[in-house]
Structures are given as C-alpha cells and as structure tokens.
GUGUNU-202074 format. One record per residue (C-alpha): residue in three letters; z, y, x. Coordinates in steps of 0.5 Angstrom, whole numbers, m for minus. Layout:
<recs>
aa/w/v/u
ALA/Z/Y/X;
...
</recs>
This chain:
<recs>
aa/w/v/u
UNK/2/58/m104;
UNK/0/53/m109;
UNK/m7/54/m108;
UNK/m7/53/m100;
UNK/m3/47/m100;
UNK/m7/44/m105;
UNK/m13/46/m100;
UNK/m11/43/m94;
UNK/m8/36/m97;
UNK/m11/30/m96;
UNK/m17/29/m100;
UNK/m14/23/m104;
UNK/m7/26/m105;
UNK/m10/33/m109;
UNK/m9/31/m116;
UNK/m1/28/m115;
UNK/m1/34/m111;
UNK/m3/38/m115;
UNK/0/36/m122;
UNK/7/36/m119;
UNK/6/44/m116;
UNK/4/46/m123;
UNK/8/42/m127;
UNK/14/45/m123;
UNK/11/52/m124;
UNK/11/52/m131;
UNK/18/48/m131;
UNK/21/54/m128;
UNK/18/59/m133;
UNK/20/62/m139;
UNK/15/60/m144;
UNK/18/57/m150;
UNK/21/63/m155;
UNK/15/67/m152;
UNK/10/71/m155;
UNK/3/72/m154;
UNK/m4/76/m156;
UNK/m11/78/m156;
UNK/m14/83/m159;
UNK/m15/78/m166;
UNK/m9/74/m166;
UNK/m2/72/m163;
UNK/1/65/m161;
UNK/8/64/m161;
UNK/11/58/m156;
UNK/16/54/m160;
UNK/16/48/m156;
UNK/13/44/m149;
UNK/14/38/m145;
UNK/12/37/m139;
UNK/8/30/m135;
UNK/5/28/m129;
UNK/m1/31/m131;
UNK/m1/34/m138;
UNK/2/40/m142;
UNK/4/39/m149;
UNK/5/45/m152;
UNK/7/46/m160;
UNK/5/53/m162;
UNK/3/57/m169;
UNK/m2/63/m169;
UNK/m2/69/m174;
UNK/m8/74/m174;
UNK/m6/80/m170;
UNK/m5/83/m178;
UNK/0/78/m179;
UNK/m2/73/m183;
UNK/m2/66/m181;
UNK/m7/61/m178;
UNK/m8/54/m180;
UNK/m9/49/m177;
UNK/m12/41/m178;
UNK/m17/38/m182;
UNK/m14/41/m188;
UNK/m11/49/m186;
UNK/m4/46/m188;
UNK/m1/45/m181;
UNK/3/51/m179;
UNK/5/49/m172;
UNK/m1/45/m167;
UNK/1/40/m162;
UNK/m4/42/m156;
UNK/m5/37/m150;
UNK/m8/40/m143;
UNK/m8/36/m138;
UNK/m9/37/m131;
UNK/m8/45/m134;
UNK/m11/51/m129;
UNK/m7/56/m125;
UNK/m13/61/m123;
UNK/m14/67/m128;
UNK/m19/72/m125;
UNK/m16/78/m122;
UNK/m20/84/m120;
UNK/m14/85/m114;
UNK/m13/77/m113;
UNK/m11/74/m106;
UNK/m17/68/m108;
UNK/m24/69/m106;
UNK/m29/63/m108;
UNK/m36/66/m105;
UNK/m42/61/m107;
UNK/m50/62/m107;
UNK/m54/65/m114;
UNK/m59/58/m113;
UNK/m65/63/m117;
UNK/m64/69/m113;
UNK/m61/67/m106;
UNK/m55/72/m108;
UNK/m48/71/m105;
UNK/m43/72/m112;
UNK/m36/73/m111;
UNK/m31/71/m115;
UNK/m23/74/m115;
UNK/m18/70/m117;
UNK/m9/70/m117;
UNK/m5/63/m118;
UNK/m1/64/m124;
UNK/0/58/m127;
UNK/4/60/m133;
UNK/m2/65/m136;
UNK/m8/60/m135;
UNK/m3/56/m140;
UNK/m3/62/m145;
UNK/m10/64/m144;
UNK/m12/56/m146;
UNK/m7/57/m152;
UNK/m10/63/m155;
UNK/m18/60/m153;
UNK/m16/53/m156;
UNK/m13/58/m163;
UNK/m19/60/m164;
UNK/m24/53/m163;
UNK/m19/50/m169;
UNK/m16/55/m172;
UNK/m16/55/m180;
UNK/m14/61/m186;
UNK/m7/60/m187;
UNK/m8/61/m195;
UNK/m5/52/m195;
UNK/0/52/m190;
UNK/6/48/m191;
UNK/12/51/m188;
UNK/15/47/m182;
UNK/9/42/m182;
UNK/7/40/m175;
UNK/0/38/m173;
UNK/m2/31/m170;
UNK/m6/33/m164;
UNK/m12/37/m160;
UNK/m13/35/m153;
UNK/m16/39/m148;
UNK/m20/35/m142;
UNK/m24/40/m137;
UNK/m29/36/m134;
UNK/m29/32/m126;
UNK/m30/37/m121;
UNK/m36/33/m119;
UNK/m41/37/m125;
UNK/m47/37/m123;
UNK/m53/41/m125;
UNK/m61/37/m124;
UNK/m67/41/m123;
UNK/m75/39/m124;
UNK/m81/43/m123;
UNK/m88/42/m123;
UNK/m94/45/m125;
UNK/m95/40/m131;
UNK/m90/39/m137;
UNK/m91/33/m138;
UNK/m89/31/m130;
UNK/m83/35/m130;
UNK/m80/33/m137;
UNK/m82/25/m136;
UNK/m79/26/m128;
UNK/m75/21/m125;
UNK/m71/24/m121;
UNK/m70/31/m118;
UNK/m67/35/m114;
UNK/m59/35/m116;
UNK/m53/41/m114;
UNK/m46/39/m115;
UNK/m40/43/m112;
UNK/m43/49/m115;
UNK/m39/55/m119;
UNK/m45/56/m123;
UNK/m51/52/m124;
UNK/m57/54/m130;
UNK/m59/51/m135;
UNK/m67/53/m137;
UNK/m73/50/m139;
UNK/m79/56/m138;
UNK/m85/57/m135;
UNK/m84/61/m129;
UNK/m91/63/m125;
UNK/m95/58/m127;
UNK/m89/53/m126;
UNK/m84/49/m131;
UNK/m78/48/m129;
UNK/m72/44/m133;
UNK/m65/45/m131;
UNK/m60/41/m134;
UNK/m52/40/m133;
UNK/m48/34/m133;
UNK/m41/34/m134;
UNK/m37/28/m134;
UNK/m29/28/m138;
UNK/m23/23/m138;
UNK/m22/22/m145;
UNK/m17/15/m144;
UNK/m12/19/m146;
UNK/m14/19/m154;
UNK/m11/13/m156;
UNK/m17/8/m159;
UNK/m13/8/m165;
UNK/m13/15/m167;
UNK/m18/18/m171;
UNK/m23/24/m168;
UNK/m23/29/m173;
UNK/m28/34/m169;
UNK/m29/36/m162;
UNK/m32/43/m159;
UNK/m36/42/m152;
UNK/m35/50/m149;
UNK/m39/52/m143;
UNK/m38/59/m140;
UNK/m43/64/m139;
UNK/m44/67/m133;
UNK/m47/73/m133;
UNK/m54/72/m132;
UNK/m59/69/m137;
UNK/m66/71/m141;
UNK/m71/69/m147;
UNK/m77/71/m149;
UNK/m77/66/m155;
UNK/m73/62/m161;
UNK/m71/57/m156;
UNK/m64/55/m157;
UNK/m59/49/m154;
UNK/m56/42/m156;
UNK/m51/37/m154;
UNK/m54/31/m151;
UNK/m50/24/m148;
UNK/m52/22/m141;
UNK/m53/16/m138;
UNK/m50/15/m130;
UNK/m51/9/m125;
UNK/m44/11/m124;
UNK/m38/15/m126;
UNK/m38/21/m124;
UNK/m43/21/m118;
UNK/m50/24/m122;
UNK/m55/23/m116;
UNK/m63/24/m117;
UNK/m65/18/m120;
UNK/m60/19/m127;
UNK/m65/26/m128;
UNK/m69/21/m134;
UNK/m62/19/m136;
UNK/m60/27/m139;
UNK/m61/25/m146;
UNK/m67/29/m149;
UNK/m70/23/m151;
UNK/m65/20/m155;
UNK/m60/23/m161;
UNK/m57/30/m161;
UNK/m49/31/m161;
UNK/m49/37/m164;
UNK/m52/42/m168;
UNK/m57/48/m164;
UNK/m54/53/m161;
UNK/m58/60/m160;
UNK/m60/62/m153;
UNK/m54/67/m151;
UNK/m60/72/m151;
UNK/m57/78/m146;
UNK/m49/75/m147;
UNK/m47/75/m140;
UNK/m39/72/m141;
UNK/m35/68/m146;
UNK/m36/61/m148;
UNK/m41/58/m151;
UNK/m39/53/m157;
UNK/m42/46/m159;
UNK/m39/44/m165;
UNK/m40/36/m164;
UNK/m44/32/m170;
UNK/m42/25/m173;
UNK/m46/23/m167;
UNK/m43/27/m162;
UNK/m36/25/m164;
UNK/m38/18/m163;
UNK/m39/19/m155;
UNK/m32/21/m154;
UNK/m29/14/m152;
UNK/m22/13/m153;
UNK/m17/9/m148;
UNK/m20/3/m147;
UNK/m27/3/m149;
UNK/m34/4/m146;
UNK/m39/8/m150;
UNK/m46/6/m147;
UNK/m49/10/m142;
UNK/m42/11/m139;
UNK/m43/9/m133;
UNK/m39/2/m135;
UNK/m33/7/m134;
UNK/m28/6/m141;
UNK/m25/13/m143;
UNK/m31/17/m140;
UNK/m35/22/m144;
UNK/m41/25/m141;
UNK/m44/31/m145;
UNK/m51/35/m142;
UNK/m54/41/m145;
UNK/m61/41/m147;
UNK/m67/46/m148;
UNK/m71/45/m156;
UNK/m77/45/m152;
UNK/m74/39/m148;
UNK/m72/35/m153;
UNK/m78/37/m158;
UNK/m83/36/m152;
UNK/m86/43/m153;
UNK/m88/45/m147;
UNK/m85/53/m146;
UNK/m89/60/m146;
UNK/m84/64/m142;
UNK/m79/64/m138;
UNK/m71/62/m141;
UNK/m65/60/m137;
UNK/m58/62/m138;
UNK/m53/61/m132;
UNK/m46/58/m134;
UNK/m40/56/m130;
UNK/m40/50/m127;
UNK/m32/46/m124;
UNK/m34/47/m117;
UNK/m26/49/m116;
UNK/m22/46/m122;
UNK/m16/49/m124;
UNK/m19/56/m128;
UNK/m19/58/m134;
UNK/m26/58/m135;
UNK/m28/51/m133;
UNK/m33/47/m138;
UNK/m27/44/m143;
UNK/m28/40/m149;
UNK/m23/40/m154;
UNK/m21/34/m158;
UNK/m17/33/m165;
UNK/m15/27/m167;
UNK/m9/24/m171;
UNK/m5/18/m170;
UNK/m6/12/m174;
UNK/m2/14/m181;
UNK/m2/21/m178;
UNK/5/22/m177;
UNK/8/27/m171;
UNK/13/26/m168;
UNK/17/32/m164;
UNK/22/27/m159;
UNK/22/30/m152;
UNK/20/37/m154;
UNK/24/43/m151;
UNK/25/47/m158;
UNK/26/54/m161;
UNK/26/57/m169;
UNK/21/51/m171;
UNK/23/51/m178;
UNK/27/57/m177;
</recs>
C-alpha cells in the first residue's frame, strides 16, 4: 500500500518517494474522457500530463443544468489548465484502512480521522473544488479557447498553530514569543476572552510558489483553509489574511509569535466567523496587497524568510488586528497538513498568465477538445 510505504521511508526520501507512486497511480488510471460531478455542477477530464510531482489537468465545467462555466479573467475560456502539484491520495471514508488519531488541544479529546488511498478520486474531488474557487458564467465563453493557468500549492506540512494567553490584552497581543504546535491535524484560530484570560491562536501556513514563473501575471489568488467542526461566537468578529515573517523557512518556533502580521497590511477582505459551520473551506479572496505576497520563481518577498518562491499566509482575528481587546469567547478549529496528501489540506490556488498570455497544449494526453 502507498500510504504504508510512504510511511516507513526514510525521512528524506518521502517526497520522490511519494510523487512516483502517485504519479504511477494516476498514470495507470483512466481519467482522461471521463466525467464527474456534485451536486452544483459536472467536469469533464479532457486532458492530463503527468511530472515529477505536478498533475496538469485541462478540464471544462457545466452547472448541473447543463450550462457552461467560464473560466479566466474574463469567462470567456471554456477549457482551464489546472496545475496540482504534490496532489493528495487520501479522501475520507467512513469504511477506510487509514486511521489518523490526534489530541483536540482545547478539549483534551481524542479526534479520529477515517480515510482510504485513492489517488485518482482526490484529483477529481481537487478539480470540482477548484471549479468552484474560479469558475465564472458562461455567457462569454470562446468555443475551444484554453486557459493559461491555475495552480494549486498545499501548504508544508511543517504548518503551525501559535498560541498566547495572559490575563492582560495588551501582554498577550504584543508577546514575543509563545507556545507553538506543529505536526497537528487541526489547530484553532481564536482571539476571545476566556474566563478572565485572552487568548489569541493564530496559524501559520508556508507555500512553494517557485513554480509560477516571474514573468507571468498573477490575476488573483484564493487562500482556503477547511473547517473542522468546532467553533464559537459571540459577536461580529471576523477573519483576514495576514503575511508572516519567519527566521527560517518552514521551521516557526516561538520568537516568530510578533511576526503573524497584525501589525501590518491586510492580504484580504474580512471574512465572517463560520458562525456554527462545522465543515467545508473557508475562502479568502486575496487583495492587491495579498497578491503581492506570492513570490514567483526566483524572488523573495520580505518577511520569507530570505527563501525565493515561498509564500507565507496567517489568519488573524479583527479584534487582533484592530487592537480591540475581545468580550467573549470566538474560535474556529481548522484542518491543519499534519498528514500531507488529503483533499482537505489548507491550499492556495493561483491564477496566473504567461506573458503574451498564450497556452500551449504540447505534452497533454487529449480527448474531444475542440470536438
């Protein structure tokens, strides 16, 4: 089985190790010619490439009625180029052979996660997810015209969520350091007042973008983190993108808590609190300033840790951000990559044109496009 050999690998070999086996997987399934839905809308498979690790998948998308879903800037591509690199194998399964147990870290519970290894449906469920991140009507499409590009990056596995309490506001948000969890399933984002102590938990998520060459234009970019099942409110509070700063790439440690960005610019509009939504993703469309986080091959935004082609993303409470100490309690628990390779990884999803914005089709295994 995949996922058990990837498990026993040595430590330094699980990422070749892994890309081969998936690729392999999904090189000897049928996908190309193939239809697939939910309950909104239906994606034909019309071509694939296989790499190293990268999926490249052309597709077009109807709504379950029929109609024709638009993708680009403008609506008027009817067949999009999606890029999924390091793509999951996991999807759950209630009768699945994988286990993944962790330690809920507010209530001291044991959560149990079921899962089976088929890599071919988590490409199809990445797909339909990504349909409905850029899908537009179809009102403008061009018959036959191809997209230029949406990548898809799931953030390092080394994730972490920070946490600060202290009976004082201004002590817990201006702290220094904290206490950090990595190698968790699902960590909470919060910043409340909690018996006479305010807490603020933050996540930090890290992303490879060097594959988005510096000379293509970033058109937007959605950050999606996945609620898992367990959050409260009791006011207007919502939640925003912010950029962090590290000491080093992809290792947060407790000095980097002052470095989660509430200082600074937003990298998105305010979400509101899931407010009782207990699954799905929550989506942050990112602004002019968020886009000008992702870092292309070869640069190095500040507060990247030096590191060219890394993005790194936070999520951040309005009363953090604003400096208002909070009333009530208000967290939301969200799925962190503790165990890279599910379909509900935090992602962030890029879509970005070539210069000269042509596309090219060289290399793709085909069907009926054009047809």
């Amino acid at each position: 089985m995949l996922y058990d050999t990837i498990k026993i690998a040595p430590k330094e070999a699980i990422a070749d190790l892994r890309a081969k086996e998936v690729m392999k997987a999904l090189a000897t399934s049928t996908i190309v010619g193939t239809t697939h839905s939910n309950d909104a809308w239906y994606v034909d498979f019309v071509g694939v490439e296989y790499q190293k690790d990268l999926v490249t998948v052309l597709a077009r998308a109807f709504t379950a009625k029929g109609k024709p879903i638009g993708f680009g800037r403008d609506g008027t591509v009817e067949i999009e180029r999606f890029r999924v690199f390091n793509p999951p194998t996991l999807v759950d399964d209630p009768n699945g052979n994988i286990v993944q147990t962790s330690t809920n870290e507010r209530t001291g519970r044991e959560e149990v996660r079921i899962l089976r290894e088929d890599p071919k449906q988590a490409l199809i469920e990445v797909v339909l997810d990504l349909v409905r991140l850029v899908g537009k009507p179809g009102g403008n499409i061009v018959p036959s015209k191809i997209g230029s590009t949406v990548t898809t990056v799931y953030a390092d596995a080394s994730d972490a969520m920070m946490r600060q309490s202290n009976a004082s506001w201004a002590t817990c948000r201006n702290a220094t350091s904290c206490t950090v969890q990595s190698g968790i399933s699902a960590g909470y984002m919060a910043s409340e007042l909690e018996s006479g102590v305010y807490n603020i938990y933050t996540g930090f998520w890290m992303f490879d973008t060097s594959s988005i060459p510096n000379t293509d234009t970033i058109n937007s970019a959605t950050f999606s983190v996945s609620l898992n099942g367990d959050n409260q409110t009791g006011n207007s509070q919502t939640l925003a993108v912010g950029q962090t700063t590290l000491a080093t790439w992809n290792s947060p440690v407790s000095g980097d808590f002052d470095g989660r960005g509430h200082t600074g610019s937003l990298g998105s509009g305010n979400v509101t609190h899931p407010n009782g939504a207990t699954t799905g993703y929550l989506d942050f469309a990112l602004n002019s300033t968020g886009l000008g986080w992702i870092a292309r091959s070869g640069e190095t935004i500040p507060g990247s840790a030096s590191a060219s082609g890394k993005t790194q993303l936070s999520l951040l409470y309005s009363s953090d951000t604003s400096n208002s100490a909070p009333t009530v309690r208000c967290y939301a628990q969200m799925r962190m990559a503790e165990q890279s390779g599910t379909t509900n990884d935090p992602k962030l999803v890029v879509d970005h044109t070539a210069a000269g914005g042509g596309a090219s089709v060289n290399g793709l295994m085909m069907m009926g496009v054009g047809s």
